[in-house]
Each structure stands twice: as structure tokens, then as C-alpha cells.
C-alpha positions, 0 to 999 in steps of 0.5 A, spaced: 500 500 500 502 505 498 503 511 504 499 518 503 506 521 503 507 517 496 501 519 494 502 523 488 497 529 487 493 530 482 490 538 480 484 540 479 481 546 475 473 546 476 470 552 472 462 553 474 460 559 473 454 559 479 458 560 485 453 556 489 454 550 485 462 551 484 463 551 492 458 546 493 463 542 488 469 544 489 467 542 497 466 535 495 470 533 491 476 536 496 473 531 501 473 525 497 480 526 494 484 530 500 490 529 496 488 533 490 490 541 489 483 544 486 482 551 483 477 554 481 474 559 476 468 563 475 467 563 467 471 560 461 476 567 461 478 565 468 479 557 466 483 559 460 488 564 464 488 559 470 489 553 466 495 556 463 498 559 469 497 552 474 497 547 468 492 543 472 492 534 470 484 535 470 479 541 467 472 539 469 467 544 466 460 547 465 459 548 458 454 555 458 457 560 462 457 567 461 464 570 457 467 564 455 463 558 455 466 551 456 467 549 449 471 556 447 476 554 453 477 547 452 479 549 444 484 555 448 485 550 452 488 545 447 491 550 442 497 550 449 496 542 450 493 537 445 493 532 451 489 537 456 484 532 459 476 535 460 470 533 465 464 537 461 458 538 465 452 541 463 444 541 465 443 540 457 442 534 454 443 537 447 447 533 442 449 540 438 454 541 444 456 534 445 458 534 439 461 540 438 466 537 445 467 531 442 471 535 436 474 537 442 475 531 445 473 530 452 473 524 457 466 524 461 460 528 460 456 528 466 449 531 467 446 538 472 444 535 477 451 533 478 450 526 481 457 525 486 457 518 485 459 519 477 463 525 477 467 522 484 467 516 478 470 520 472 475 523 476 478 516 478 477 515 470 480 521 467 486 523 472 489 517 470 496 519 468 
């Protein structure tokens, strides 16, 4: 087994532009991964600076946001590293914008409401290195 010391980290960006929703979010995922360095923003302009300040392993986003949504971010994103990895959350079952993050390339799409269980899940998957 290996020690919590030996653990290597895994660092999270989480871009939710409903505050409540993000610190709800942010709150759950640092209980059920302690280990994990976690940053958050507010709106894609946000994520996309922070995403190529921090260079987090994991971007999980919400697609609608003012500004910059998620789709625009994750195509910033990927024009600094092909190999960004994304967990997209949306409370739209719309296959137009599942298929404009899939040209993108994502991991996990996950609908509102968040269901902790799945996202816990998807993070486990995608934060694989």
C-alpha cells in the first residue's frame, strides 16, 4: 500500500460559473480526494488564464457560462496542450454541444444535477496519468 506521503497529487481546475454550485463542488470533491490541489474559476476567461498559469492534470467544466463558455476554453485550452484532459458538465442534454466537445475531445460528460457518485467516478477515470 502505498503511504499518503507517496501519494502523488493530482490538480484540479473546476470552472462553474454559479458560485453556489462551484463551492458546493469544489467542497466535495476536496473531501473525497484530500490529496488533490483544486482551483477554481468563475467563467471560461478565468479557466483559460488559470489553466495556463497552474497547468492543472484535470479541467472539469460547465459548458454555458457567461464570457467564455466551456467549449471556447477547452479549444484555448488545447491550442497550449493537445493532451489537456476535460470533465464537461452541463444541465443540457443537447447533442449540438456534445458534439461540438467531442471535436474537442473530452473524457466524461456528466449531467446538472451533478450526481457525486459519477463525477467522484470520472475523476478516478480521467486523472489517470
Amino acid at each position: 500500500m502505498i503511504s499518503d506521503k507517496a501519494r502523488p497529487l493530482l490538480s484540479l481546475l473546476i470552472v462553474e460559473d454559479d458560485k453556489m454550485a462551484l463551492n458546493i463542488i469544489v467542497r466535495m470533491v476536496a473531501n473525497e480526494f484530500p490529496h488533490c490541489t483544486i482551483h477554481s474559476a468563475e467563467n471560461g476567461i478565468m479557466g483559460l488564464e488559470l489553466y495556463q498559469e497552474l497547468t492543472p492534470d484535470l479541467v472539469i467544466t460547465d459548458i454555458n457560462m457567461p464570457g467564455m463558455g466551456g467549449i471556447e476554453m477547452a479549444r484555448g485550452i488545447r491550442s497550449i496542450d493537445v493532451n489537456a484532459r476535460f470533465i464537461v458538465m452541463t444541465a443540457y442534454n443537447d447533442k449540438d454541444l456534445l458534439d461540438k466537445f467531442q471535436e474537442i475531445g473530452f473524457c466524461v460528460y456528466l449531467l446538472k444535477p451533478i450526481n457525486f457518485e459519477e463525477l467522484f467516478a470520472a475523476i478516478e477515470k480521467c486523472g489517470k496519468r
